[in-house]
C-alpha positions in Angstrom: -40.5 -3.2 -23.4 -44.4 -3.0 -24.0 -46.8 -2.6 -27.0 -49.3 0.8 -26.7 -50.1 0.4 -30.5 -49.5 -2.2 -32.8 -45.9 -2.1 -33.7 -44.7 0.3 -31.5 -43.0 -0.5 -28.4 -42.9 1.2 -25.5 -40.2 1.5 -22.6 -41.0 0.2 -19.1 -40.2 3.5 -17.2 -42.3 5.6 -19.7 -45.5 3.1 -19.5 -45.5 3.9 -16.0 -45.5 7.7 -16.5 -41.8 8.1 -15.4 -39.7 10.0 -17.0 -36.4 8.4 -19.2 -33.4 8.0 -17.5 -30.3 10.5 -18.7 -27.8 9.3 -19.6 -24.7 9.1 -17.6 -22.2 11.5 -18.2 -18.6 10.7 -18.0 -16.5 12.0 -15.1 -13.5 13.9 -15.9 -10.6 14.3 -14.0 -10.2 16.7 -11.5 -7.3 18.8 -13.5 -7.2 21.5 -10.5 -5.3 18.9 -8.6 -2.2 19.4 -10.4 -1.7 22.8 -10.3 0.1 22.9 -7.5 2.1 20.0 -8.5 3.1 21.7 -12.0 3.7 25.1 -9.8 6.7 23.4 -7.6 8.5 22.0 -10.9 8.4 25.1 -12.1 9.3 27.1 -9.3 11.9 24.3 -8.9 13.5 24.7 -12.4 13.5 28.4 -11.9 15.5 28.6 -8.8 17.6 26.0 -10.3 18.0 27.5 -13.3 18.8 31.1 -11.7 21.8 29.8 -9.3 19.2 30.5 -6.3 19.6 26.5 -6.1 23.1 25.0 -6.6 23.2 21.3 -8.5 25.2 20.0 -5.0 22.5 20.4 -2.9 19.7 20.1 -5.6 19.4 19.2 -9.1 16.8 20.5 -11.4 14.2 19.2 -12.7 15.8 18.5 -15.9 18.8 17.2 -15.1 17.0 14.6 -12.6 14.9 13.8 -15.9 17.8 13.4 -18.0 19.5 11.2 -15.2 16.2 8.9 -14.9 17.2 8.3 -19.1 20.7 7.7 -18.6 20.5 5.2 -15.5 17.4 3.3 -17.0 19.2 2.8 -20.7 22.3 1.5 -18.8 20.5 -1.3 -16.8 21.5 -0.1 -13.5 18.1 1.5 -12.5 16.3 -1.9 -13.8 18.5 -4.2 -12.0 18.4 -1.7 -8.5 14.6 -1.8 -9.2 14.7 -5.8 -9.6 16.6 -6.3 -6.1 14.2 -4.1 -4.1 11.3 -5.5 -5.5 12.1 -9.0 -4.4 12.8 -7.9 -1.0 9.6 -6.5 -0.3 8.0 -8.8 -2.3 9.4 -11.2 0.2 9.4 -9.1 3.5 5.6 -8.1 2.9 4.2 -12.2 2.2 6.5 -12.7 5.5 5.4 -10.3 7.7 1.9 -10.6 6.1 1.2 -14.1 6.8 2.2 -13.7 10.4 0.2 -11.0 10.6 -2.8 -12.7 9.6 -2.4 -16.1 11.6 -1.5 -13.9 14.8 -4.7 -11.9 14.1 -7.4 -14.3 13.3 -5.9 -16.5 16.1 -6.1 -13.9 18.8 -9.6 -12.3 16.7 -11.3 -15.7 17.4 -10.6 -16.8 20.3 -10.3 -15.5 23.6 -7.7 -17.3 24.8 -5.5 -16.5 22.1 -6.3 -12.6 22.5 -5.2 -13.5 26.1 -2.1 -15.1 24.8 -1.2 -13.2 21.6 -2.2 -9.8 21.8 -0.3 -8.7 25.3 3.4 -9.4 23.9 1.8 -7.9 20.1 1.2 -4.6 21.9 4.1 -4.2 23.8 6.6 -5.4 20.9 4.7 -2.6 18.5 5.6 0.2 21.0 9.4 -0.6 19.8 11.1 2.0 17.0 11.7 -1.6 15.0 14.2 0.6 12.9 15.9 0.6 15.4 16.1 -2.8 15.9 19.1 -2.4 12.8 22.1 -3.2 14.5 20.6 -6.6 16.2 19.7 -7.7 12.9 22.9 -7.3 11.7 24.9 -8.7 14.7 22.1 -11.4 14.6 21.9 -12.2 10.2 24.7 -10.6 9.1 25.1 -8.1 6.3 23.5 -10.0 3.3 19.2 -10.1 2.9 18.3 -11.4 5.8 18.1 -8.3 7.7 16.4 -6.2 5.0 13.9 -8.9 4.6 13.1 -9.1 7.7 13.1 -5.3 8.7 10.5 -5.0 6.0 8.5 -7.7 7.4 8.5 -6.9 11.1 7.4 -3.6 9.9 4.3 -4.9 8.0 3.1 -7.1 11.1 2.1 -4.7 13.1 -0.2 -2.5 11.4 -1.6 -5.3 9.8 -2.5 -7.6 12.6 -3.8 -4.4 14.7 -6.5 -3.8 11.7 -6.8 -8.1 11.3 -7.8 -8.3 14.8 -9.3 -5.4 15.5 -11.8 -6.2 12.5 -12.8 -9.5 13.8 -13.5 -8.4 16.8 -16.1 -5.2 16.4 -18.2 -7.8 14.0 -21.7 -6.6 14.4 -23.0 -9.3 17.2 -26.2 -8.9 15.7 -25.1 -10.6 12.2 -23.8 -13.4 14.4 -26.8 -13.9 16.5 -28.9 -13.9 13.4 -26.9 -16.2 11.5 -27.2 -18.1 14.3 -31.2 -18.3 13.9 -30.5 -19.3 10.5 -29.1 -22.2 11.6 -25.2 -22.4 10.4 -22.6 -23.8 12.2 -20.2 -22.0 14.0 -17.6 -22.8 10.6 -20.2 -21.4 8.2 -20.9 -18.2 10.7 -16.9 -17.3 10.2 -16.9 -18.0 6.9 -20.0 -16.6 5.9 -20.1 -13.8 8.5 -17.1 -13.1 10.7 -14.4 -12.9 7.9 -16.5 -10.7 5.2 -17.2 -8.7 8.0 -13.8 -7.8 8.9 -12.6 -7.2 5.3 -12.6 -3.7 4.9 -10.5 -3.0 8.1 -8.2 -5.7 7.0 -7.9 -4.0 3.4 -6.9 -0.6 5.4 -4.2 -2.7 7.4 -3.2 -3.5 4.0 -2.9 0.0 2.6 -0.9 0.8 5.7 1.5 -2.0 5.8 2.5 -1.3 2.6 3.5 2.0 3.3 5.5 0.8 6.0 7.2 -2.0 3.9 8.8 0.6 1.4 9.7 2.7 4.5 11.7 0.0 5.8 13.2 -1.2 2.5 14.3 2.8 2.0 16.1 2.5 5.5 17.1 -1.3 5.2 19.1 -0.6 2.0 20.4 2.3 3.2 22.5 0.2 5.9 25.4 -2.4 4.2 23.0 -3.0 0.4 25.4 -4.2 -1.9 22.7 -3.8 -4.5 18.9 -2.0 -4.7 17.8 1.4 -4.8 19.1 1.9 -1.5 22.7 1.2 -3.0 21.8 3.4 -6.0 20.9 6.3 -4.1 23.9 5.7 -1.1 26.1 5.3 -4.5 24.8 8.3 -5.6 25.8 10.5 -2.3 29.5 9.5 -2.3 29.8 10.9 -6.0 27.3 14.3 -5.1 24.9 13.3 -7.6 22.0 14.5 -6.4 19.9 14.1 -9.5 20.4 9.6 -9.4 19.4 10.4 -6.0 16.4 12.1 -6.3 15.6 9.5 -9.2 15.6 6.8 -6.3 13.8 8.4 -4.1 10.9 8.9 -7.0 11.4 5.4 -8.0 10.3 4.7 -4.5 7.9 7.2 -4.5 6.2 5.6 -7.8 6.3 2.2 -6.1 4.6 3.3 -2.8 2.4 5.0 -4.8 1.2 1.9 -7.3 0.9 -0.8 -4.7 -1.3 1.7 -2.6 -3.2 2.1 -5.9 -3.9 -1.6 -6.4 -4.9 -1.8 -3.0 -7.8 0.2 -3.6 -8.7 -0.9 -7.1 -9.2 -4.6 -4.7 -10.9 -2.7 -2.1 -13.4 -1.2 -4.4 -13.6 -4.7 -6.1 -14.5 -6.7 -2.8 -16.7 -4.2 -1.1 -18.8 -3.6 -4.0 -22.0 -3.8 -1.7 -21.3 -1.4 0.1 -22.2 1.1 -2.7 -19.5 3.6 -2.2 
C-alpha cells in the first residue's frame, strides 16, 4: 500500500495505473457429468420395474440399495470390507517396495538395467492371473496367494513407470547440477528423483488399479472371507443384488485410492502449475 494524499492509501497495482484484480470466482461442478449416470439408474429401475429385467439376472436399483442397508447393519459387509482391505493393504506395500528397489536399481545404474530389466520384461509379458493355480499348489489355500497375486500385479506397472522415469531425466539438469558443483548423491537427490516423480505417481495410479483387479479375482478362488466370498456367497443363493453391492464396494474403493493418488500428485507437483 501507498500514500497519494494524506490519509489515504493507495493499492500497489492501482499506483501503477493497473487495473484491480477481480476477484476469483468459485468453480462449480460440472453437474452435466451426471446426467448420463442418473439416466442408466433410471432406465435401470424402469426395466426392472416393468419385468423387461428379471431380479435373477439383475436386481434393481432399489433392491441393491436396500441390500447395501441390510448387509452393512448386520456386520457382514464391514467385516468382508475389513479382510479385503488388509490384503491389498498388504499385497500393494509388497509389490510396491519391490517395485521401487528393482526400479531405482536398474534406473541408476547400468549394470543393473543390464541385470534387472531383461527378466522384468519378459516376466511382465505373463497373464500373472494366470499364475492362480501355482500359487495355490505352491501357498496353499489361505492369504498367501491373494497377497501375493495382488502384489505381483502391482510390480509391474510400477517398476516400468519407476524406471522408465529415471531414466528420460532431462541430461541437461544433470549436467548443470553438475556445474553447480553437487556430488553425484546430491544430483539424485536433488535432481534425478524429483525428476522422475510424476511418472512414478502415474505408476502409482495404475498399480492400484491393478491391485483391486487382482484382489476381485484372488478372492474369487478358495476366500473363506472378503468381498470376494461375499459376492461368490452371494451367487450360490442368486442374490444378485449382495452381489452387485460387492462389486460397487470395489468399485468405491478403486475409485478412492485413485482419488488420493491425485490429491498427492497435485500436492507434490505443485510447480508445475497445472
Amino acid at each position: 500500500m501507498s500514500l497519494s494524499a494524506p490519509g489515504v492509501l493507495v493499492r500497489p497495482e492501482e499506483a501503477a495505473g493497473a487495473p484491480p484484480s477481480a476477484p476469483r470466482k468459485r468453480r462449480l461442478p460440472d453437474l452435466r457429468r451426471w446426467l448420463s449416470p442418473v439416466a442408466l439408474l433410471i432406465l435401470w429401475q424402469l426395466a426392472s420395474s416393468t419385468g423387461l429385467l428379471p431380479p435373477d439376472k439383475l436386481s434393481s436399483p432399489w433392491t441393491v440399495l436396500q441390500a447395501g442397508v441390510e448387509t452393512a447393519r448386520s456386520g457382514e459387509l464391514g467385516d468382508a470390507f475389513a479382510v479385503s482391505i488388509v490384503r491389498v493393504g498388504v499385497g500393494f506395500a509388497l509389490g510396491a517396495g519391490v517395485a521401487l528397489v528393482l526400479g531405482v536399481a536398474a534406473g541408476l545404474s547400468r549394470w543393473g538395467g543390464v541385470l534387472i530389466d531383461p527378466p522384468v520384461q519378459m516376466l511382465r509379458t505373463l497373464p500373472f492371473l494366470g499364475l492362480i493355480p501355482l500359487f495355490i499348489l505352491w501357498f496353499g489355500i489361505g492369504e498367501e496367494p491373494k497377497i501375493l497375486l495382488v502384489a505381483l500385479g502391482v510390480v509391474f506397472p510400477l517398476y516400468l513407470n519407476i524406471y522408465s522415469g529415471i531414466r528420460n531425466v532431462d541430461a541437461d539438469l544433470v549436467e548443470a547440477a553438475s556445474a553447480l558443483g553437487f556430488t553425484r548423491w546430491e544430483r539424485l537427490i536433488h535432481v534425478v528423483l524429483p525428476a522422475a516423480v510424476p511418472q512414478t505417481l502415474t505408476g502409482l495410479r495404475q498399480s492400484l488399479g491393478v491391485a483391486w483387479l487382482a484382489l476381485i479375482v484372488g478372492e474369487t478362488v478358495n476366500a473363506g472371507a472378503g468381498l470376494g466370498y461375499l459376492i461368490n456367497n452371494a451367487r450360490e443363493f442368486l442374490r444378485t443384488d449382495v452381489i452387485v453391492v460387492g462389486l460397487i464396494v470395489y468399485a468405491a474403493l478403486g475409485l478412492v485410492t485413485d482419488a488420493v493418488v491425485r490429491l498427492i500428485e497435485r500436492r507434490a507437483l505443485r510447480w508445475r502449475g497445472n
